[in-house]
FIGU-216793 format. One record per residue (C-alpha): x, y, z. Coordinates in nm, 2 decimals. Layout:
% FIGU-216793
       xx       yy       zz
        X        Y        Z
...
***
This chain:
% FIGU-216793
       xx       yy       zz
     0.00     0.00     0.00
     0.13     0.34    -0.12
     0.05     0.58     0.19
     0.32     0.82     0.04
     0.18     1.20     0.03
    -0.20     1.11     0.18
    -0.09     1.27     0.52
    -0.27     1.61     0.50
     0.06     1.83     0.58
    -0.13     2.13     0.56
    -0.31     2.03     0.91
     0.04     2.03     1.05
     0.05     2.34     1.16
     0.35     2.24     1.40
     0.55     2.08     1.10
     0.83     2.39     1.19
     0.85     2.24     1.59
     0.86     1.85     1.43
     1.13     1.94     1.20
     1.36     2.10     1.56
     1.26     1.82     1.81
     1.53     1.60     1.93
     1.31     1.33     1.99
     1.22     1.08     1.68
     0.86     1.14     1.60
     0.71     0.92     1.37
     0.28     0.97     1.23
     0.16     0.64     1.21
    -0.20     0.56     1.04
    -0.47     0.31     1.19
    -0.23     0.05     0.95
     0.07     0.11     1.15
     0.19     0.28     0.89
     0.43     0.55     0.86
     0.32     0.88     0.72
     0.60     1.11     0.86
     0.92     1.13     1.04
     1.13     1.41     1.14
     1.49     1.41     1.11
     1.53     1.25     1.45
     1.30     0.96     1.39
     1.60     0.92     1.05
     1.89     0.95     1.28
     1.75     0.74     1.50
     1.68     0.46     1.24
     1.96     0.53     1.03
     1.74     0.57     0.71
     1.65     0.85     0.49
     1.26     0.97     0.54
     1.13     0.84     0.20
     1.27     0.50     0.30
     1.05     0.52     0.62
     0.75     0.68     0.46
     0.53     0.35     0.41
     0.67     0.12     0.60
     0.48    -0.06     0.87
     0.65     0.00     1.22
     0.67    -0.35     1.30
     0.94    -0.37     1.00
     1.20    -0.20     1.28
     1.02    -0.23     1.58
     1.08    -0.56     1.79
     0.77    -0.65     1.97
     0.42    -0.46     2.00
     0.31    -0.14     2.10
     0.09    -0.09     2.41
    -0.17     0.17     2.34
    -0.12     0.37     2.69
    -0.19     0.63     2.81
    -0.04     0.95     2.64
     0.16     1.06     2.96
     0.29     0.71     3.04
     0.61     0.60     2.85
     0.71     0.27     2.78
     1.00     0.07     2.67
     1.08    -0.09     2.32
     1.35    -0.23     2.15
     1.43    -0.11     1.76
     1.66    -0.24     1.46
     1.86     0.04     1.29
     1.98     0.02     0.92
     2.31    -0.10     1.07
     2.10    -0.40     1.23
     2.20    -0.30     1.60
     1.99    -0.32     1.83
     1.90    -0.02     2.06
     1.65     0.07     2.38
     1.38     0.33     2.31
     1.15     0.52     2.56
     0.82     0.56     2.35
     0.48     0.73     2.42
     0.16     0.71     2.22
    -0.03     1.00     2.13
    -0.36     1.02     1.97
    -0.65     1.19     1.87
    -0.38     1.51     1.79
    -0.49     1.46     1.44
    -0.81     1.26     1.30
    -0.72     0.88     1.20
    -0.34     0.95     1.27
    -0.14     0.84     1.59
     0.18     1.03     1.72
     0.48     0.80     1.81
     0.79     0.96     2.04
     1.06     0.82     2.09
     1.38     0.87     2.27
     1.75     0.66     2.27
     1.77     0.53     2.58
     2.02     0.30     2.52
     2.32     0.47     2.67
     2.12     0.55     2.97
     2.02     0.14     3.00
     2.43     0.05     2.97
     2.47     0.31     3.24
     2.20     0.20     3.45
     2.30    -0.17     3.36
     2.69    -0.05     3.46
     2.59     0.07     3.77
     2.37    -0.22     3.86
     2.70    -0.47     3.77
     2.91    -0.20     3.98
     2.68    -0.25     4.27
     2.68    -0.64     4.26
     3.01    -0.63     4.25
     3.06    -0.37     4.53
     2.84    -0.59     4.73
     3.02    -0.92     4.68
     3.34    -0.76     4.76
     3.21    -0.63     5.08
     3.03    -0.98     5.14
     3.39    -1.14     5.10
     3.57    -0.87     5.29
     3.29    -0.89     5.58
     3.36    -1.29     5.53
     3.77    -1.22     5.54
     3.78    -1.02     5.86
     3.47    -1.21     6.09
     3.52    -1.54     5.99
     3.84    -1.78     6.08
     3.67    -2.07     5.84
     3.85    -2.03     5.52
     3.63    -2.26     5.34
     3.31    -2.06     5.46
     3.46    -1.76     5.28
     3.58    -1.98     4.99
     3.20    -2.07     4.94
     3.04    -1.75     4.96
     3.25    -1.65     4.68
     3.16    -1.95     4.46
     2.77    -1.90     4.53
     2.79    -1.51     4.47
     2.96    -1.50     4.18
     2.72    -1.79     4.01
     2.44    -1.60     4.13
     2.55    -1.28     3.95
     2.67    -1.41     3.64
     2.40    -1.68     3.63
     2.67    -1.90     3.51
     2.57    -2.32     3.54
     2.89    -2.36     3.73
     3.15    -2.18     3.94
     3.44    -2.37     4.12
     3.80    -2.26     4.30
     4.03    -2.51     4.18
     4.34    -2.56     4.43
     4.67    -2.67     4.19
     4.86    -2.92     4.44
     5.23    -2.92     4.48
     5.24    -3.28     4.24
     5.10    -3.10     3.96
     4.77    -3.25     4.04
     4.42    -3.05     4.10
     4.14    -3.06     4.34
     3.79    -2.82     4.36
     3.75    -2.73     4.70
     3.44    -2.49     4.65
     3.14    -2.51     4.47
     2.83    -2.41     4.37
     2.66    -2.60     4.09
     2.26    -2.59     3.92
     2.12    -2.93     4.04
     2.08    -3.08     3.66
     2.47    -3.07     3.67
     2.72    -3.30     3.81
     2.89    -3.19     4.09
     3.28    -3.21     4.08
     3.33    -3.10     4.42
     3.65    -3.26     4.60
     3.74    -3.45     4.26
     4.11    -3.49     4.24
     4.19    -3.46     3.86
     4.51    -3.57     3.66
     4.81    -3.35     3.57
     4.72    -3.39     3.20
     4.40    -3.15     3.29
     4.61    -2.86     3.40
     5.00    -2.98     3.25
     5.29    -2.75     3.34
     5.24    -2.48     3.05
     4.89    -2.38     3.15
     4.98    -2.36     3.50
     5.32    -2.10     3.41
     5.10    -1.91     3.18
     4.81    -1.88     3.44
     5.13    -1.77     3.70
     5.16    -1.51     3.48
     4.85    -1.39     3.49
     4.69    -1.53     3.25
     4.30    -1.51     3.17
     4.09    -1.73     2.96
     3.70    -1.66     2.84
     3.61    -1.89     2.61
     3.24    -1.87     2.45
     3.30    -2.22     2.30
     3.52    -2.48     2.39
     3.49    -2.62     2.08
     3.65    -2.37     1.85
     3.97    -2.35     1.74
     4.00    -2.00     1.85
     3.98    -2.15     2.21
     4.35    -2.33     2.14
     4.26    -2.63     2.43
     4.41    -2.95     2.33
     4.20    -3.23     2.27
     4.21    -3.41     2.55
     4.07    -3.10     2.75
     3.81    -3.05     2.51
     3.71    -3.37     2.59
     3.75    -3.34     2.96
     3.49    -3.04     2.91
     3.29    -3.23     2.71
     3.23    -3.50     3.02
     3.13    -3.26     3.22
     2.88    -3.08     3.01
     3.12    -2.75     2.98
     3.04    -2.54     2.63
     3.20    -2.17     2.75
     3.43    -2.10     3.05
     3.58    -1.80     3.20
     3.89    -1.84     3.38
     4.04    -1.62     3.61
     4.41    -1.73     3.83
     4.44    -1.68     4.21
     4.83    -1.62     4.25
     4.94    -1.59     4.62
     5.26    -1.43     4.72
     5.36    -1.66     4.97
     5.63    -1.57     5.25
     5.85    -1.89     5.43
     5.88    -1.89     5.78
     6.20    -1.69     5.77
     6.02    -1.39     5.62
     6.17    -1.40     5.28
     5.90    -1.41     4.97
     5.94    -1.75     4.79
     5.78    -1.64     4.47
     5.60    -1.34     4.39
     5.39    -1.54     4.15
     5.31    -1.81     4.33
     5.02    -1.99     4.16
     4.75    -2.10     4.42
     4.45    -2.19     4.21
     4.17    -2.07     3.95
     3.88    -1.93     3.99
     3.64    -2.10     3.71
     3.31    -2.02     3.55
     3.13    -2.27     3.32
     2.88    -2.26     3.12
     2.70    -2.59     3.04
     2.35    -2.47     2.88
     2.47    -2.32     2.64
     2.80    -2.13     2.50
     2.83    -1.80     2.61
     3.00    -1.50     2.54
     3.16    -1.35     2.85
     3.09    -0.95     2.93
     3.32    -0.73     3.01
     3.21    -0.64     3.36
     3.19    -1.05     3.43
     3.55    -1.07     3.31
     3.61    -0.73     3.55
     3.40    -0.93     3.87
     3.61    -1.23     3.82
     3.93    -1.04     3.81
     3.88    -0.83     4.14
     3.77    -1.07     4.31
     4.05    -1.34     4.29
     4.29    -1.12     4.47
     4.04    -1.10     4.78
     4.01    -1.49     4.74
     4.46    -1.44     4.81
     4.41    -1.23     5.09
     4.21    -1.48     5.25
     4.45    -1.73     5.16
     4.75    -1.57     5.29
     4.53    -1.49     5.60
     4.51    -1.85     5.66
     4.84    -1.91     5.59
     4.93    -1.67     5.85
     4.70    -1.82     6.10
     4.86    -2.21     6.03
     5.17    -2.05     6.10
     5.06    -1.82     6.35
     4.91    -2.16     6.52
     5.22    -2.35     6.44
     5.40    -2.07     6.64
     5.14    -2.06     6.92
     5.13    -2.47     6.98
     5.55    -2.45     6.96
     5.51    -2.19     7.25
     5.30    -2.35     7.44
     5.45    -2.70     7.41
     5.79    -2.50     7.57
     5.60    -2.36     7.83
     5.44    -2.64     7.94
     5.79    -2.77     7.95
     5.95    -2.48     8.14
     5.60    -2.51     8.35
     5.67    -2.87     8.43
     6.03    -2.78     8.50
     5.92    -2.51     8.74
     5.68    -2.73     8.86
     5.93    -3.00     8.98
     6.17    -2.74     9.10
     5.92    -2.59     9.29
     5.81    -2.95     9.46
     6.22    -3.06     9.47
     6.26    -2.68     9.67
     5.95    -2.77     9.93
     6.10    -3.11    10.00
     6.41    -2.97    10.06
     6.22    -2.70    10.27
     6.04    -2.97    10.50
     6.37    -3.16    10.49
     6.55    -2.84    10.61
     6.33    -2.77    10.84
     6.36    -3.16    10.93
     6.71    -3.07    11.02
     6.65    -2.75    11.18
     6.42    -2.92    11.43
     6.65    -3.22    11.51
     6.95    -2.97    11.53
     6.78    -2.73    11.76
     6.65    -3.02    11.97
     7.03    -3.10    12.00
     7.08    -2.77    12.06
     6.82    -2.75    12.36
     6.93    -3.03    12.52
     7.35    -2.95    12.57
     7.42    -2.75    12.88
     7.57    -2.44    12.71
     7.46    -2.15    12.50
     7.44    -2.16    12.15
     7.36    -1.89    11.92
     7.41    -1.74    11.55
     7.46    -1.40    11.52
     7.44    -1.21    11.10
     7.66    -0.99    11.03
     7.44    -0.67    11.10
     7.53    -0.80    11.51
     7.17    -0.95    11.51
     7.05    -1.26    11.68
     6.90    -1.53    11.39
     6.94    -1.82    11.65
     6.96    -1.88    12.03
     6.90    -2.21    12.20
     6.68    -2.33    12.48
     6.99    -2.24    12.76
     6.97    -1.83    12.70
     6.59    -1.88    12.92
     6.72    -2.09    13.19
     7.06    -1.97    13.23
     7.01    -1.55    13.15
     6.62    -1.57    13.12
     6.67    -1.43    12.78
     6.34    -1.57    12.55
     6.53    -1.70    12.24
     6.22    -1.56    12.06
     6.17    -1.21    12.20
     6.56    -1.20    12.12
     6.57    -1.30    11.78
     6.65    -1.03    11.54
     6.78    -0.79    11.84
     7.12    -0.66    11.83
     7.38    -0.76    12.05
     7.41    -0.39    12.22
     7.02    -0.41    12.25
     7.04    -0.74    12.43
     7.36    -0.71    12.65
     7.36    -0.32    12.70
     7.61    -0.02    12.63
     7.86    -0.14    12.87
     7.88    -0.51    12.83
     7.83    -0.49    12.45
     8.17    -0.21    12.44
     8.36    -0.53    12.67
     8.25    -0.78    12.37
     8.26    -0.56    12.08
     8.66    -0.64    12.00
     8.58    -0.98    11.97
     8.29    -0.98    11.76
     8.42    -0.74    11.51
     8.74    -0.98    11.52
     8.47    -1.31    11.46
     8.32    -1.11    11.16
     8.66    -1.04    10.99
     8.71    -1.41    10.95
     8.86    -1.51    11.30
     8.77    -1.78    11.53
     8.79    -1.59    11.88
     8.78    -1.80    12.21
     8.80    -1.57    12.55
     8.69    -1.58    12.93
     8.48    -1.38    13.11
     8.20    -1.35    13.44
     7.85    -1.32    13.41
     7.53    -1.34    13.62
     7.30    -1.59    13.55
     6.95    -1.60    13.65
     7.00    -1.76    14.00
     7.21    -1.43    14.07
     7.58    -1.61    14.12
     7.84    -1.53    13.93
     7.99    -1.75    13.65
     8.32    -1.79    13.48
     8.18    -1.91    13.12
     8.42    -1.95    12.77
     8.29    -1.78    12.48
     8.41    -1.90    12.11
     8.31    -1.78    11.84
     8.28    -1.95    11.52
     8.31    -1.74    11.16
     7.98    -1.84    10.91
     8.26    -1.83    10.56
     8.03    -1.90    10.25
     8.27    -2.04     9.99
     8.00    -2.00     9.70
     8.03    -1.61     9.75
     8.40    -1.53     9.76
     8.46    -1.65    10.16
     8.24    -1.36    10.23
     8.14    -1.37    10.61
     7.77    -1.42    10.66
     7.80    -1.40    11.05
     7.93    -1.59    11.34
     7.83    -1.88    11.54
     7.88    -1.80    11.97
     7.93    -2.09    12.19
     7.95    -2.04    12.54
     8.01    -2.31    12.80
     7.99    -2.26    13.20
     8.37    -2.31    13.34
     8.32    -2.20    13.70
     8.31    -2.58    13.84
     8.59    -2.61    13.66
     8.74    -2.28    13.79
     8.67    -2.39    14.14
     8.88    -2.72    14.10
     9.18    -2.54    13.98
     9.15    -2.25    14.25
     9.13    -2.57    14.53
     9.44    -2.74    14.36
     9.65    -2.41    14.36
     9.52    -2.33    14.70
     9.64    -2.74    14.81
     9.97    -2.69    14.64
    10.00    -2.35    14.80
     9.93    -2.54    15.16
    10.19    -2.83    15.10
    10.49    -2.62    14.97
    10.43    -2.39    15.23
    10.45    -2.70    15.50
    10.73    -2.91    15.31
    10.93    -2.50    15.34
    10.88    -2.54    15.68
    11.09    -2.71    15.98
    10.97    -2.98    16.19
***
């Protein structure tokens, strides 16, 4: 049908504002028809207005039209000449002129990539806080391991996502997952060398990334045995992303800068697939959280290690203590043992004994200083000897003690009163305490006094005798 020229122009009275709007405005008749465009609706399309005039809309519209409102807009998509596909914002106007219907329209398909941009942006932002939140609360490395896996499936709605751990043998394991129930699970599988051999792994060390939209092309460069290792697992597209570690040895020197942990792997089983830009983008910042948590539990193994070392040598150096502690109370009770069975002795010999530091202080005095002085061994322990003897008996003494404390044994004579108020001739000795350990330093003195009057008697009755008989054998009969 020929609709070119019907559309009564001369009722356009606005045909000066259609020809300056920078929206596409296209006159359709009760056919769908087009009637007029304006050099927008041209740019839009990419055609020239008689090759629009008389076309039906359908012919670059994709889907139908929803007779609205005139204020409400609505979304369509549109074909150019070019065959690209863009996003339009449309609203129907009619009744503006008899048996015609106004179509605007306006690109929005900048605005959608934007909007679409900032939508991937925000998944993204939001895994990477999930994963950070994960890193710094939890201690479980394969919890964090496994909200990685189940985020990143559930934003690219891939059919698969794994972490794939490269072993020191060349060998591989997955050790996360998250996987659409019609597909086999290959969690924990341990898989051959030949899947991952030595060149893939350098390459991936080197940062390497892979998207493959299908495995089968030859653009993808797999060998064929890997090809067919996708194939048994239902794998038509994969996007693969490596998770290098810089790993540091217990002396603190880094090992490799590059150190190849793992992969972080997306498949697609459905279908092939070609991978997005921001996917590739998602994949990529997130692996190098994936090594911080690594190296976080690498640190706490070590940090562990460290802590169980510790506590092993404590426990040792608590045990020692322990025993030391027990061996020093036996030797206590056995001291004091000995200190009991010495100071019986002590008590029971008929002289005084004492120990005296070498501040001139009393540390020891036996049983005799009550009887024979009246002197409580425990009211004078600790007193000095001035305190316990007085000015004047301690300045007759002090020669000797000072000479006992300089290393000499001292033994003298002297009178003293004893409790039952007689006089006695007693001999004093005292003994220098020399501890070898600390250079012969003098620790004190040891006194023993013994009661010689008896003694002093006998002798004064055997001079006196003498005396008698030399004076009678002197003289005559």
């Amino acid at each position: 049908m020929d609709v070119k020229g019907q559309f009564p122009v001369e009722k356009l009275s606005f045909q000066a504002i259609l020809e300056r709007s920078f929206e596409a405005i296209f006159i359709v008749d009760l056919q769908n028809h087009l009637v007029e465009v304006n050099l927008s609706a041209c740019n839009l399309l990419g055609f020239t207005r008689d090759e629009l005039v008389g076309q039906s809309v359908f012919n670059f519209f994709i889907g139908s039209l929803k007779e609205q409102e005139e204020l409400e807009s609505e979304e369509v998509l549109v074909r150019d000449a070019n065959g690209k596909i863009k996003t339009v914002e449309y609203r129907v106007i009619k009744d503006l002129v008899p048996n015609y219907k106004l179509l605007v329209l306006r690109d929005v398909t900048k605005l959608k990539l934007a909007s679409e941009e900032l939508h991937h942006q925000h998944q993204r932002v939001k895994l990477f806080s999930e994963v950070t939140l994960k890193i710094s609360q939890s201690l479980q490395l394969k919890e964090i391991l496994q909200t990685a896996v189940t985020e990143v499936q559930r934003i690219l709605k891939a059919d698969r996502v794994l972490i794939y751990q490269v072993l020191p043998n060349g060998t591989g394991v997955t050790i996360s997952e998250a996987v659409l129930p019609e597909f086999a699970p290959i969690l924990a599988i341990e898989f051959p060398e030949e899947v991952f051999p030595e060149e893939y792994r350098e390459l991936y060390a080197d940062g390497r990334i892979q998207a493959i939209s299908d495995v089968h092309r030859s653009e993808a460069c797999l060998a064929e045995c890997l090809v067919e290792f996708m194939d048994e697992w239902m794998v038509k597209a994969k996007l693969v992303v490596p998770i290098v570690q810089n790993l540091k040895s217990k002396t603190g020197q880094a090992k490799d800068s590059n150190q190849l942990w793992g992969l972080l792997i997306a498949h697609q089983c459905t279908t092939t697939r070609e991978w997005k830009d921001f996917e590739l983008e998602l994949m990529q910042q997130l692996a190098p959280q994936i090594g911080i948590a690594l190296s976080q539990a690498e640190l706490r193994e070590n940090l562990e290690e460290l802590v169980a070392e510790r506590t092993t040598k404590l426990r040792q150096v608590n045990t020692n203590l322990q025993q030391e502690i027990n061996d020093r109370r036996l030797a206590e009770v056995a001291l004091r043992r000995s200190e009991e069975k010495l100071r019986l002795i002590a008590n029971g010999l008929p002289v005084l004994i004492a120990y005296v530091d070498k501040q001139q202080c009393y540390r020891f005095n036996n049983k005799a200083y009550q009887t024979w002085l009246g002197l409580s061994p425990i009211k004078i322990y600790g007193a000095h000897l001035q305190k316990v003897y007085g000015k004047n008996e301690y300045h007759n003494i002090r020669e000797y003690v000072e000479m006992a404390l300089s290393g000499q044994m001292i033994t003298y004579e002297k009178e003293i009163t004893f409790q039952d108020e007689h006089l006695h001739t007693v001999n004093v000795t005292y003994i220098p305490h020399i501890d070898k350990q600390e250079k012969d330093e003098v620790k004190g003195f040891f006194s023993l006094t013994s009661d010689i009057s008896d003694r002093k008697a006998i002798e004064r009755m055997k001079d006196e005798f003498i005396s008698v008989v030399s004076h009678e054998l002197r003289t005559p009969l």
